[in-house]
C-alpha positions in Angstrom: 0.0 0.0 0.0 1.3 3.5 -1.0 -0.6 6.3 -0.8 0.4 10.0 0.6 -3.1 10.7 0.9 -4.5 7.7 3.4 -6.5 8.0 6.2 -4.7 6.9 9.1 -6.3 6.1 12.5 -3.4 6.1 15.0 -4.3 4.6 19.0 -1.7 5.4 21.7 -2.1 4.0 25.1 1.6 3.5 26.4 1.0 5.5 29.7 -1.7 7.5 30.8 -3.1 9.1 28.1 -5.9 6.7 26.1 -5.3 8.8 23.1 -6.6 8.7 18.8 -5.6 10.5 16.0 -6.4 10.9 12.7 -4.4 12.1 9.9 -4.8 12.3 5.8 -1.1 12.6 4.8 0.6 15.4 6.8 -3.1 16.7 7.8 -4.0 16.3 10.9 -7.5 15.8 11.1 -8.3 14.5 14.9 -6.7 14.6 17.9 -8.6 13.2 20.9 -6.9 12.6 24.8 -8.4 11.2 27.3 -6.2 10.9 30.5 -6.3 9.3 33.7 -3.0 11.8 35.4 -6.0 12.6 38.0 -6.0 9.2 39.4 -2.4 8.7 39.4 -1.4 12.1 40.8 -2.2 10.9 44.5 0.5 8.4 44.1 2.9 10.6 42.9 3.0 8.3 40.0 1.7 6.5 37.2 0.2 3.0 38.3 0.0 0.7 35.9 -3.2 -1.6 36.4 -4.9 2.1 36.4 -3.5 3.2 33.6 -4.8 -0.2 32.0 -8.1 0.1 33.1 -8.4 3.6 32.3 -7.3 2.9 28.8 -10.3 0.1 28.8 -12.7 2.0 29.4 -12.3 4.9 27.5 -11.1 3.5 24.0 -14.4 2.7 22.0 -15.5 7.0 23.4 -12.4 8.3 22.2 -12.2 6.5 19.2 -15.8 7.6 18.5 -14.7 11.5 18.9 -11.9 11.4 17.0 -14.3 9.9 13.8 -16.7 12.3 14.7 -13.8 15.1 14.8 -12.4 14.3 11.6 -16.3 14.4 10.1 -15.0 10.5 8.8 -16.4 6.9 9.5 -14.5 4.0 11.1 -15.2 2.3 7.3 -13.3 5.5 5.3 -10.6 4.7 7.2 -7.5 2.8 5.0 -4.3 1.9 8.0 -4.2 1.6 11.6 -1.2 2.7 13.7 -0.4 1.5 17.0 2.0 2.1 19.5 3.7 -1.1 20.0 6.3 -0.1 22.7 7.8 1.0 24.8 5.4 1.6 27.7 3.7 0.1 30.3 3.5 -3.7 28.8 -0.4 -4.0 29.9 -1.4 -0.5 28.8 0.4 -1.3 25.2 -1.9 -4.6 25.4 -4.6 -2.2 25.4 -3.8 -0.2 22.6 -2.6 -3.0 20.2 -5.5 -5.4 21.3 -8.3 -3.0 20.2 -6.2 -1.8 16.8 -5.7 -5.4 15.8 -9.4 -6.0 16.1 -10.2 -3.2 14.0 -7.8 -3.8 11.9 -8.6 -7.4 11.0 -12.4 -6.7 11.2 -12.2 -4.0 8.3 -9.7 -6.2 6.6 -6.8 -2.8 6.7 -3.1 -2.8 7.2 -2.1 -2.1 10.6 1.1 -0.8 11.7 2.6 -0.9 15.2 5.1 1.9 15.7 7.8 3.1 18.5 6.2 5.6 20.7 9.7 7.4 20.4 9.7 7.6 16.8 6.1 8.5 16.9 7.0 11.6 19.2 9.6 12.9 16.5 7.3 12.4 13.7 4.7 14.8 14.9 6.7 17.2 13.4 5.5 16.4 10.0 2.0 17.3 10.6 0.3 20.3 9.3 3.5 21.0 7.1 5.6 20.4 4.0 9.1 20.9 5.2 11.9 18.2 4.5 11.7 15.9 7.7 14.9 14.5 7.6 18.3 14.3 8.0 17.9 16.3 11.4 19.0 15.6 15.0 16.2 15.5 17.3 16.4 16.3 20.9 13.7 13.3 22.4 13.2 14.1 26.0 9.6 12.7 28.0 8.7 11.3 31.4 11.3 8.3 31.1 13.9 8.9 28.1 16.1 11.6 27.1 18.1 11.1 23.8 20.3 13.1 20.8 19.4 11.0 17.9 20.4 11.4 14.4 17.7 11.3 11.9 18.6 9.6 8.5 15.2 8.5 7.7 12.5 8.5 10.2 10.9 5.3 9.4 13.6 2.9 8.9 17.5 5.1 9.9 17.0 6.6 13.3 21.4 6.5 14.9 21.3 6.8 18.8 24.8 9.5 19.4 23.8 9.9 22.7 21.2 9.0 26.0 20.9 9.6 29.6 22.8 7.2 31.9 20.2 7.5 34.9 17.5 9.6 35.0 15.5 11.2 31.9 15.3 14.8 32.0 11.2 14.0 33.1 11.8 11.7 35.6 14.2 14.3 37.3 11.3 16.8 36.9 8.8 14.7 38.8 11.5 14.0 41.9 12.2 17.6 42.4 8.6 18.6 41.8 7.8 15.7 44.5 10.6 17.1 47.0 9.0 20.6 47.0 5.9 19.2 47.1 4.6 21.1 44.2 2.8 17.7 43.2 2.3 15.7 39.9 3.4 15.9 37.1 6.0 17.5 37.7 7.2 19.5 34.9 4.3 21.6 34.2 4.7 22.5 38.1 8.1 23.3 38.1 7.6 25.3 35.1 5.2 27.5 36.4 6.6 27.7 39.7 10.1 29.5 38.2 8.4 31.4 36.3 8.6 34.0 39.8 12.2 32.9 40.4 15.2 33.6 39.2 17.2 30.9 37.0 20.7 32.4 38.0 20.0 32.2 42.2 21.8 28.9 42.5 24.4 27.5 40.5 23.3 23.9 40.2 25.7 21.5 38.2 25.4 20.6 34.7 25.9 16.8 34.7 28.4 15.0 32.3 29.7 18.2 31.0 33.4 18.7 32.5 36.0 18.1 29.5 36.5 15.0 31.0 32.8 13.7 30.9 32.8 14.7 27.3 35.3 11.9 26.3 33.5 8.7 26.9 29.7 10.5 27.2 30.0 13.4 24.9 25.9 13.4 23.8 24.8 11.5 26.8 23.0 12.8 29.7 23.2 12.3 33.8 20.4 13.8 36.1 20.8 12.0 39.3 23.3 14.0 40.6 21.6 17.4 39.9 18.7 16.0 42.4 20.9 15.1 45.2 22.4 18.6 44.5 18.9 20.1 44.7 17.8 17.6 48.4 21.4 18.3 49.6 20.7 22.9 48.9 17.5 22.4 50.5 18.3 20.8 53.8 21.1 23.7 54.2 19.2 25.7 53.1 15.6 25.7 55.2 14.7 29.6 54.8 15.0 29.3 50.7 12.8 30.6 48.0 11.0 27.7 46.7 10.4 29.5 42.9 14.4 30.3 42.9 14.9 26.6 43.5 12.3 25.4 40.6 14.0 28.0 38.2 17.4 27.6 38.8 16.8 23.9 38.6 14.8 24.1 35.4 17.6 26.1 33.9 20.3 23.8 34.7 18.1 20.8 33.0 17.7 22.9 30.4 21.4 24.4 29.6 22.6 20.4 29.6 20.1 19.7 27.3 20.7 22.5 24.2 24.4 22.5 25.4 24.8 18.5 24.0 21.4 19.0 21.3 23.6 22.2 19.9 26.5 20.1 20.1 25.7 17.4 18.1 24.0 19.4 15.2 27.3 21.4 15.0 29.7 18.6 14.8 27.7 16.4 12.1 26.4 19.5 9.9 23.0 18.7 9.8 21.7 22.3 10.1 17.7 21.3 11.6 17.2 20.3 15.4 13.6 19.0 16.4 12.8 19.0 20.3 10.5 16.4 21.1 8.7 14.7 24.4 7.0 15.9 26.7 9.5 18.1 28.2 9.2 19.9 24.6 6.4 21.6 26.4 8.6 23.3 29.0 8.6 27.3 28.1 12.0 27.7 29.2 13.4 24.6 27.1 11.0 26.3 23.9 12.7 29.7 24.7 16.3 29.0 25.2 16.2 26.6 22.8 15.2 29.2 20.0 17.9 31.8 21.2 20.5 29.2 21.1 19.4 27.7 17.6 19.2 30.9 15.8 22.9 31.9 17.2 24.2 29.2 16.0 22.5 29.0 12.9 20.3 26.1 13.1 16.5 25.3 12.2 14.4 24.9 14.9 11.5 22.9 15.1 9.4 22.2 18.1 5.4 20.8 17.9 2.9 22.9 18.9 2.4 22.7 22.7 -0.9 19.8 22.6 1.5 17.6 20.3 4.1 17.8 23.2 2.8 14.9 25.3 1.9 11.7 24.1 -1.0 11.4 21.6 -2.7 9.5 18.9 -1.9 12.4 16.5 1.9 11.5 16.4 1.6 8.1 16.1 -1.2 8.3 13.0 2.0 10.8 11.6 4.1 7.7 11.9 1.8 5.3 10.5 1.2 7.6 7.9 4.6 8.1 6.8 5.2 4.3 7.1 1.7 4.1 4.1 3.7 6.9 1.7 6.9 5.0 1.6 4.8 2.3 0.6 6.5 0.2 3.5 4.7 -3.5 4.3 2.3 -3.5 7.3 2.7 -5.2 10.4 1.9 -8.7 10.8 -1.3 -9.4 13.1 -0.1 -10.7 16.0 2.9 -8.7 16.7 4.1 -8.6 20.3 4.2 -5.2 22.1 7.5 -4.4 23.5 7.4 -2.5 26.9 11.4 -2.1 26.3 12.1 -1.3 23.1 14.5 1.0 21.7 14.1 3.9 18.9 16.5 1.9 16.0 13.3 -0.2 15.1 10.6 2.9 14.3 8.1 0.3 12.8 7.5 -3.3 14.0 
């Protein structure tokens, strides 16, 4: 099947988010979320048999509004897209379980694609820009990665990843230490936003001349948060925003300093900011003064196509249908571990 026009219907339940796309092409047509971050936040986390169970019972709804959204019926529909992996193993069950049936039932392709890959080729949507070579700067609730973009769909080179905590997780931890609650990005983002990012000098993991022999692209958060617990209790009479922005800011200058890095020293003159943390005002802003001194094409999604959502993995499934690439085979396993080198499955 090749076809730069198909409908895609993509279905993405790898965490908390039960979300559908739909997509003709590069037009995006539907984007529908429902989450279940309100039942989790009480834990301070994401628990999986909720997650599941959320995703249960509010597939066959949001697949209903996105149809309705895109003015389309499940029948005008020509490829599914699923995220196979990685995620929570029995929320991906979810998600590939009700695309299968669909799938088989209308007798359409399916596709199951990496949620990582998925998050990059967002970018495509609602545009005609060249999507690759780039590097892409992939950082969400659980990975943070410089990748080099050959071709989305099939070339995706890992130069660099963090060694401990992802950008996100770190986030959450220091969000959960000032008890600003969860998630914690969007609440350490608009707690800083009455501090000041230059109040405490926070390291810059895996960035000494040193660090930049063995882990020159890779990324190290853990010792930032021990940096931020060890500050606080010295520090009881602090400024809890001057904390939040100071930390954010030192997240953020590791980030662009290794994402600015890489572009420079392979040539490839377009960066793409992806994840969740792609969200973070700070990350969008520095990231844009940064990119335009150095001459580089910035590209960030809109803030909705951030987080995770069926739209981004439709984009993937869709690209996968122009290229004219074979489907999946029914009965494909979902992968709660896999890694970004295998976009489609």
């Amino acid at each position: 099947m090749k076809n730069s026009d198909a409908l895609v219907l993509g279905i993405e339940t790898s965490c908390d988010e039960t979300a559908v796309g739909i997509v003709s092409g590069r037009k995006l047509l539907a984007n529908v979320i429902s989450s279940s971050v309100v039942e989790h936040a009480r834990f301070g986390g994401v628990v999986p048999e909720i997650a599941s169970r959320a995703h249960l019972e509010a597939m066959q709804s949001v697949i209903a509004q996105a149809l309705s959204d895109a003015k389309v019926s499940i029948k005008d529909i020509d490829a599914f897209a699923v995220t196979a992996g990685p995620g929570l193993i029995g929320a991906l069950l979810v998600g590939t379980s009700s695309a299968a049936g669909l799938a088989l039932a209308l007798d359409k392709p399916l596709y199951g694609v990496n949620h990582l890959s998925a998050h990059i080729a967002v970018d495509s949507l609602n545009s005609d820009h060249k999507l690759d070579p780039a590097i892409a700067l992939l950082v969400s609730g659980g990975h943070s990665s410089i990748l080099q973009i050959n071709d989305l769909t099939s070339d995706v080179k890992t130069l660099g990843s963090t060694i401990d905590d992802a950008a996100g997780e770190a986030f959450d931890k220091i969000a959960r230490i000032l008890e600003l609650g969860f998630p914690g990005g969007p609440a350490i983002d608009l707690d800083a936003k009455s501090g000041n990012p230059n109040a405490i000098d926070f390291p810059r993991g895996l960035t000494l001349a040193r660090d930049l022999i063995e882990h020159k692209y890779d990324f190290s958060f853990s010792g930032l948060k021990t940096a931020v617990a060890r500050y606080l209790a010295k520090t009881p009479d602090h400024l809890r925003a001057d904390v939040s922005a100071s930390f954010q800011e030192a997240v953020v200058d590791v980030l662009l300093i290794k994402a600015i890095g890489a572009a420079k020293e392979t040539g490839i003159d377009t960066l793409i900011i992806a994840g969740g943390v792609a969200a973070n005002s700070r990350l969008r802003s520095l990231a844009q003064e940064r990119a335009t001194k150095a001459d580089i094409q910035l590209r960030i999604p809109p803030m909705n196509l951030c987080t995770d959502n069926g739209a981004m993995v439709a984009a993937l499934g869709s690209l996968a249908v122009t290229q004219g690439l074979a489907p999946s085979k029914l009965g494909f396993e979902a992968n709660s571990s896999s890694g970004i080198t295998t976009p489609i499955f």
